[in-house]
C-alpha positions as CSV (number, residue, x, y, z in Angstrom):
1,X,178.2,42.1,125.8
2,X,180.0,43.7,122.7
3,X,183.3,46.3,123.2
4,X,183.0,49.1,122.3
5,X,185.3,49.4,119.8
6,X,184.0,47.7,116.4
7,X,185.6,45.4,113.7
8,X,187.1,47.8,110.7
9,X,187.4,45.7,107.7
10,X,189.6,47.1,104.6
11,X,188.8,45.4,101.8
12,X,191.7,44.7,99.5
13,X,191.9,42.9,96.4
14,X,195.1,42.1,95.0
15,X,194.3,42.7,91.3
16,X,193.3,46.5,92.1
17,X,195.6,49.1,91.0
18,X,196.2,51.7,93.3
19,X,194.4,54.5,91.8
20,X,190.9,52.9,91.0
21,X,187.9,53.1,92.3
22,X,186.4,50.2,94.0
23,X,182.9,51.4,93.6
24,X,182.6,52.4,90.0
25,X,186.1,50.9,88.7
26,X,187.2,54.6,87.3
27,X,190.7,54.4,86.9
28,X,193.4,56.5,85.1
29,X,193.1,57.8,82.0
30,X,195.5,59.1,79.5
31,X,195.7,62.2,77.8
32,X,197.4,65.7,76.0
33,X,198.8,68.5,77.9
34,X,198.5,71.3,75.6
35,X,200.5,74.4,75.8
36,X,200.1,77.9,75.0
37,X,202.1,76.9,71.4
38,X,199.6,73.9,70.9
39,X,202.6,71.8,71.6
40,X,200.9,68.4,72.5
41,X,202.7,66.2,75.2
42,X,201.2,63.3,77.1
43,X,200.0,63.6,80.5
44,X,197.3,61.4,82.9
45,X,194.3,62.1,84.5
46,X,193.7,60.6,88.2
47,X,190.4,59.8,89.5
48,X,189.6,61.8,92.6
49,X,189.8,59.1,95.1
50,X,189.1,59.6,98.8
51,X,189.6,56.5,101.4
52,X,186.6,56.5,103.2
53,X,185.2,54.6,106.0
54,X,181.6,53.1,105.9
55,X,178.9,51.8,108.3
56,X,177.3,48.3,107.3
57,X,174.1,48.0,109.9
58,X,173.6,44.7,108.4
59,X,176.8,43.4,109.5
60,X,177.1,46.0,112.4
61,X,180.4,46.7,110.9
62,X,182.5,49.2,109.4
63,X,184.1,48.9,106.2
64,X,187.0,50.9,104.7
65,X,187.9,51.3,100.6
66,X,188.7,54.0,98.1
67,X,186.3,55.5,96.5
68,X,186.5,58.2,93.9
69,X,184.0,61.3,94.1
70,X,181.4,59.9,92.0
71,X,181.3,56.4,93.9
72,X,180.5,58.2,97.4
73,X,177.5,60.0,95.3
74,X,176.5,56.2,94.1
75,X,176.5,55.4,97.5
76,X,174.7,57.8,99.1
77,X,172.3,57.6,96.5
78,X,171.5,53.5,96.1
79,X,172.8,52.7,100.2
80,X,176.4,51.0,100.6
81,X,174.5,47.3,100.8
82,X,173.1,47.7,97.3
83,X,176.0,49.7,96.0
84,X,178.9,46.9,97.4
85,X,176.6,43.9,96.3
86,X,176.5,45.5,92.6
87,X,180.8,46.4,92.8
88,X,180.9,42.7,93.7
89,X,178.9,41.7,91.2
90,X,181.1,43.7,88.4
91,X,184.3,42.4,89.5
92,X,185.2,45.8,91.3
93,X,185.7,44.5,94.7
94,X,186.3,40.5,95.8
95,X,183.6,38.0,97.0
């Protein structure tokens, strides 16, 4: 007989940054913060990551990674089996 509480798995990888996403790999990018004086000065844009739990029936587990806006659409869209086996398979998330 199971427990009632399940198994939550993070998965971490030690060669992610901290603000990418381990879906679709978006990641920072750099740009110009322009002022009213078109005075140009460097700034960065952040993806918008949430941390999100997900349910794997497969593995009758749940999972828990950050994932940026875009990523949960992919998800929703393809199923998280498909969608993890393919982040896998890009070098996004570990074995």
């Amino acid at each position: 007989m199971r427990s009632l509480q399940t198994e939550i798995k993070t998965i971490d990888n030690p060669t992610v940054m901290s603000k990418v996403c381990q879906i679709t790999g978006k990641g920072m990018i750099v740009g110009n913060k322009v002022s009213h004086s078109n005075i140009k000065t460097k700034r960065r844009f952040y993806p918008n990551l949430q941390v999100k739990k997900f349910y794997i029936p497969e593995e009758d587990s749940w999972i828990t990674i950050k994932v940026s806006a875009a990523g949960i659409r992919t998800i929703s869209k393809n199923g998280i089996s498909a969608t993890l086996k393919a982040a896998r398979a890009k070098g996004y998330l570990p074995k």
